[in-house]
C-alpha positions as CSV (number, residue, x, y, z in Angstrom):
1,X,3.0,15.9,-10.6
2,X,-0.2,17.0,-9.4
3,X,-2.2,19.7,-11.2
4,X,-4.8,22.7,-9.7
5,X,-7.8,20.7,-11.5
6,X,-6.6,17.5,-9.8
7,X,-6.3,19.2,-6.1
8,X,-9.7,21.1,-6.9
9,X,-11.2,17.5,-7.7
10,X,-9.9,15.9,-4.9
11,X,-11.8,18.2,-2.6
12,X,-15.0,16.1,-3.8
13,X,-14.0,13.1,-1.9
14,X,-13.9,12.6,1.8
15,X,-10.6,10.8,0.9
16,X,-8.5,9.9,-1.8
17,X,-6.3,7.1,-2.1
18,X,-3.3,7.3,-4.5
19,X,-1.5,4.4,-5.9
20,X,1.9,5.7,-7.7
21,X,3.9,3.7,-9.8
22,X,6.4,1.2,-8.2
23,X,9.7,2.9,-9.1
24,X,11.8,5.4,-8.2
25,X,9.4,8.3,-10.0
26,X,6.7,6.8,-7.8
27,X,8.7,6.4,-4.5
28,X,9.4,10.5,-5.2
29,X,5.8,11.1,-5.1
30,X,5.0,9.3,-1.7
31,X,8.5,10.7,-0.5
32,X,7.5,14.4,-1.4
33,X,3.8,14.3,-1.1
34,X,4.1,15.6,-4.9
35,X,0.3,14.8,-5.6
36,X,-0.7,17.6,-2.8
37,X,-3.1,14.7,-1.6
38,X,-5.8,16.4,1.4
39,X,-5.4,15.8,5.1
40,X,-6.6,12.1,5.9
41,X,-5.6,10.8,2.3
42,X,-3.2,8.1,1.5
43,X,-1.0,6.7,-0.5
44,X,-0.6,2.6,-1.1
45,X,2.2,1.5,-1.7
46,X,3.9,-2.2,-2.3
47,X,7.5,-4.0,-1.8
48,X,8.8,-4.1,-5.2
49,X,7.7,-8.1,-6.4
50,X,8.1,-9.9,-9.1
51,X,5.9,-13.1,-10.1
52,X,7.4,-16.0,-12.8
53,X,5.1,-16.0,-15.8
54,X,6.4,-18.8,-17.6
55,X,10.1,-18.3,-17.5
56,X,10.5,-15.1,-17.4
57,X,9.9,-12.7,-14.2
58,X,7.2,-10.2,-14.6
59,X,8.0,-7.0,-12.8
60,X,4.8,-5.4,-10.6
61,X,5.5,-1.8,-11.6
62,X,1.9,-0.6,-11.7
63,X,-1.6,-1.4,-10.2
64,X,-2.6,-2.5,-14.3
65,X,0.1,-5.2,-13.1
66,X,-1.5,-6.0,-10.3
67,X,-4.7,-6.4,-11.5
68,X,-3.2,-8.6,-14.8
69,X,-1.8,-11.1,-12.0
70,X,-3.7,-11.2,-9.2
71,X,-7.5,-12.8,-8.6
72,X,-10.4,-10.3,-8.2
73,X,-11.2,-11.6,-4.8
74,X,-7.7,-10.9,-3.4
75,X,-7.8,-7.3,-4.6
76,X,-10.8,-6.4,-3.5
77,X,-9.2,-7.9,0.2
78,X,-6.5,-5.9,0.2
79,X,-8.7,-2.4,-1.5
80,X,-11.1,-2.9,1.8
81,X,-7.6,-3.2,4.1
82,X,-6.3,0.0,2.3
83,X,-9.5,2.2,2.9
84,X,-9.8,0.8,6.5
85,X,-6.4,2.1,6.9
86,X,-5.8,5.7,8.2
87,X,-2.0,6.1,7.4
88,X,-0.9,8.5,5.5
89,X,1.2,5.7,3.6
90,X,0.0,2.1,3.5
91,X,2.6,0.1,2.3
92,X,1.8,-3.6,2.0
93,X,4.3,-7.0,1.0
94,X,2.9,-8.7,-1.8
């Protein structure tokens, strides 16, 4: 949930971008705005993914996971599509 000193802090950006979690708490956020994010602010979101390490599947749950199993390079691609991006939700397929 979002707190005053959160929405007092958010007013220092032009814009925020929120990444929730990639689960059913997080899909509540984006669903109910619950982090109060301003007007033209966004939150990114992602198909639910998993990615074989070894032999077991890895769930994507978080962006820590998506940083762990992704290369630098393609983050930084899709960070630059996100902030480029004026929807209020930016869901991508990973």
């Amino acid at each position: 949930s979002s707190s005053i000193y959160k929405e007092v802090l958010y007013g220092l950006f032009s814009r925020v971008v929120a990444i929730p979690d990639c689960d059913s708490s997080g899909r509540k956020v984006v669903e109910s705005d619950l982090w109060h994010l301003p007007i033209k602010s966004s939150y990114m979101t992602w198909v639910q993914v998993t990615r074989k390490s070894g032999s077991k599947k890895k769930l994507l749950k978080d962006v820590d996971d998506l940083c762990k199993y992704y290369e630098k390079e393609v983050l930084e691609d899709l960070f630059c599509d996100v902030l480029l991006d004026e929807e209020r939700i930016i869901s991508f397929e990973i």
